[in-house]
NUVEX-640798 format. One record per residue (C-alpha): residue in one letter; x, z negated, y. Coordinates in steps of 0.02 Angstrom, whole numbers, plus 50000, padded with zeros to 5 digits. Last residue first. Layout:
% residues N
AXZY...
//
This chain:
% residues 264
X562444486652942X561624500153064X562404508753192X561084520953198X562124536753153X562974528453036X561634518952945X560764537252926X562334544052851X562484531452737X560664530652662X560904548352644X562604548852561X561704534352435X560104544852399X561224562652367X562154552552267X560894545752133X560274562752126X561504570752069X562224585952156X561884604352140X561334607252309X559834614352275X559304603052161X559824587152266X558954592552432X557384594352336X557664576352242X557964569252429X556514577352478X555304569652321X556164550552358X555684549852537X553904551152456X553744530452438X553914529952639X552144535852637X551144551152676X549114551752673X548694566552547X548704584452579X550124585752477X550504574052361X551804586352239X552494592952352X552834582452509X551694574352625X551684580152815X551104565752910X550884546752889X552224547252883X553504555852948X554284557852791X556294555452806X557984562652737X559484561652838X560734576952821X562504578452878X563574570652766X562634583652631X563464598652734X561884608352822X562014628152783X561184624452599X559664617452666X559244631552768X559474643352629X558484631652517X557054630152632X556974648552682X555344653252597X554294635052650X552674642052566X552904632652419X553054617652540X554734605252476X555604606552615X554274604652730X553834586052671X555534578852791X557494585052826X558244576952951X559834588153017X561304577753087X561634582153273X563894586653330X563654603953444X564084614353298X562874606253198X561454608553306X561884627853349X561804631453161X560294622453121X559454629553281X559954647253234X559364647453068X557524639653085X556724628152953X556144615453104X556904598053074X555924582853054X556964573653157X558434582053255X559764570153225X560834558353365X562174564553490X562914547753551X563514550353758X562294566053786X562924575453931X561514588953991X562074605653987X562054610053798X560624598453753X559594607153863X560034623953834X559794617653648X557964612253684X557494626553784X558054640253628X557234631953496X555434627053599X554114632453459X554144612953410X555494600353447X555494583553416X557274575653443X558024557353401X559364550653520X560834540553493X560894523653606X562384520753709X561014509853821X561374521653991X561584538053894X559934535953802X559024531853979X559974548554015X559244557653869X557624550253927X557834560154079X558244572854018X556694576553900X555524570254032X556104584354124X556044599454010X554054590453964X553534592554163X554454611354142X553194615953996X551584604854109X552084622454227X552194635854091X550744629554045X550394633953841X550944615253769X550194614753611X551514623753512X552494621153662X553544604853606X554884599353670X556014583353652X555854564053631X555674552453454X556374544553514X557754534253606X558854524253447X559114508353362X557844497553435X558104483353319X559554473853362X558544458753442X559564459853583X558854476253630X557284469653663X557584466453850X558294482053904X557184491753784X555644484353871X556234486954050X556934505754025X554954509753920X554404500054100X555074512354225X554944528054105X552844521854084X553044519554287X553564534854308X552424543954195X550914534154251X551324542554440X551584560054381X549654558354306X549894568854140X550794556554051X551664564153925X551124559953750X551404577153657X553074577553735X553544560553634X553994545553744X555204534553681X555774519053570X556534518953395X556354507253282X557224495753128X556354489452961X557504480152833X557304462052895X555324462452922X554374456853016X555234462653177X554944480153135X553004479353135X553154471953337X554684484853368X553324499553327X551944492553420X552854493153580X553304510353542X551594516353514X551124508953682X552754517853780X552344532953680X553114542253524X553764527853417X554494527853259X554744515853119X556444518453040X556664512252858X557694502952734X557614498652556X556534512752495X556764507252307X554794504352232X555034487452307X555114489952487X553974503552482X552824488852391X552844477952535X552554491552686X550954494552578X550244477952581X550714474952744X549864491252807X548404493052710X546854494852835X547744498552981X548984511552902X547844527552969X548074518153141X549974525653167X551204511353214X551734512653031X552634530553101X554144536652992X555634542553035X557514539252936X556744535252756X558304526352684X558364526152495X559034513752349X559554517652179
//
């Protein structure tokens, strides 16, 4: 049985003391393929340099809105050169996707810096639009901006919303408009009441499963530094409710996620 942990971050520095060693056995305990995620123009960067090691490992490449520039100058040129580096990495087939990008005002309280994030957001969905890349959304406390967004703004390859908030109306407004649903730790939470409701409204050809490591461990390692190995405990969560085996709830996964990215 083999799994596909859609978002994870081995660009993070709580992996720079075990990082090979660790990527190594993920690989081996079954997670067979994996998305390394990047959330700044640096963290980006790093991402691709991990992914290239290894035949199995692919990226994605944006600016998060919790690492805006907040000099309007660095943001341009950080868009300028994030364009530069994705046009001339692509042909290594690696950079599978623009993310992980969105909203996110559980942090952000200025109604102003709110608008700066709106903008980014578009504008990376047109950098999206201009490599035929899907995109991968963050959003946090921002439901009803992030869908106005993605309702008015053309978005050539819809991509997933990563990590996806346990809300009823986004789930329902993503599929309609054509996202898969990435379901990560939060699932599993004791304290996560609507989990299995939420679950249940997304088809099983639409879900991705992922960790975001090194965030946001699942029952039963919560609390404790994530890893790719944990992919397995969501899609056993996602299995259970949905009364199917878990054997194919791993392989319509791993497909799903290899369709969305255009992976082999």
């Amino acid at each position: 049985m083999e799994f596909f942990d859609s978002h994870a971050h081995y660009n993070d520095e709580k992996f720079n003391e075990d990082r090979e060693e660790l990527i190594n056995n993920i690989y081996d305990s079954g997670i067979t393929k994996l998305i390394n995620a990047g959330y700044s123009l640096k963290s980006s960067v790093y991402a691709l340099e991990i992914a290239k090691k290894y035949d199995w490992i692919y990226t994605i490449s944006g600016i998060s809105p919790n690492d805006i520039p907040e000099k309007k100058e660095e943001l341009n040129k950080q868009l300028d050169e994030l364009v530069d580096f994705i046009e001339t990495e692509r042909k290594t087939n690696k950079i599978v996707a623009i993310g992980e990008i969105g909203l996110d005002y559980y942090w952000e309280k200025d109604e102003e810096k709110r608008n700066i994030q709106k903008e980014v957001f578009i504008r990376q969905i047109q950098i999206a639009n201009g490599f035929n890349l899907p995109i991968v959304i963050h959003t946090r406390d921002a439901v009803m901006d992030t869908l106005e967004i993605l309702k008015t703004n053309e978005v050539v390859k819809k991509g997933v919303f990563h990590c996806c908030p346990l809300n009823r109306e986004l789930v329902k407004e993503a599929l309609k408009l054509g996202y898969y649903i990435s379901f990560a730790g939060p699932v599993t939470f004791k304290n996560s009441k609507n989990a299995n409701e939420i679950i249940e409204m997304v088809p099983l050809d639409k879900i991705l499963i992922e960790t975001d490591s090194p965030y946001l461990s699942p029952e039963p390692n919560r609390g404790k530094r994530n890893d790719s190995r944990n992919v397995k405990y969501i899609a056993e969560k996602i299995a259970n409710v949905k009364h199917k085996s878990l054997e194919e709830t791993a392989r319509t996964t791993y497909e799903n996620t290899c369709k969305i990215f255009n992976i082999k």
